[in-house]
C-alpha positions in Angstrom: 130.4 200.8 297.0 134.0 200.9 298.0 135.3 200.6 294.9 133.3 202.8 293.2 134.5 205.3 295.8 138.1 204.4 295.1 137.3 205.2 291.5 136.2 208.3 291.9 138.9 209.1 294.1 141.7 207.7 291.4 139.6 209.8 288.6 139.6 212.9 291.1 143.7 211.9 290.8 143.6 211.9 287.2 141.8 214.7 286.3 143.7 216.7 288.8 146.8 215.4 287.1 145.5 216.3 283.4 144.7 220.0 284.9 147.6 220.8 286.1 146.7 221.6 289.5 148.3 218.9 292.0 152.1 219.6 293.6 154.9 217.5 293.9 155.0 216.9 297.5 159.1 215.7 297.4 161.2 218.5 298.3 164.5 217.1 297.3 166.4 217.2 300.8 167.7 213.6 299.9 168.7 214.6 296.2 172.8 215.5 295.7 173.3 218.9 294.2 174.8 218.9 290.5 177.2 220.6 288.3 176.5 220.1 284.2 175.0 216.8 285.0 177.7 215.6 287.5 176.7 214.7 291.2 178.4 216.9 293.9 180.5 214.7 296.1 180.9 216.7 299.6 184.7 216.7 300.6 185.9 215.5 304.4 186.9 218.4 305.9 
């Protein structure tokens, strides 16, 4: 029963995926900004 549960669950996932409708939950606080393609590199004050 478990695993057909877990099915489901990963075909909810799938689906969901195929439709378009889930978010990407990362908001990027941990990604460096960029310039063309180049990482920023911050500068010591």
């Amino acid at each position: 029963m478990e695993f057909l549960l877990l099915l489901l669950f990963l075909l909810a996932l799938t689906a969901g995926s195929a439709l378009g409708i889930t978010v990407d939950s990362r908001d990027s606080a941990d990604w460096k900004p960029t310039e063309e393609g180049r990482r920023w590199r911050s500068r010591p004050c």
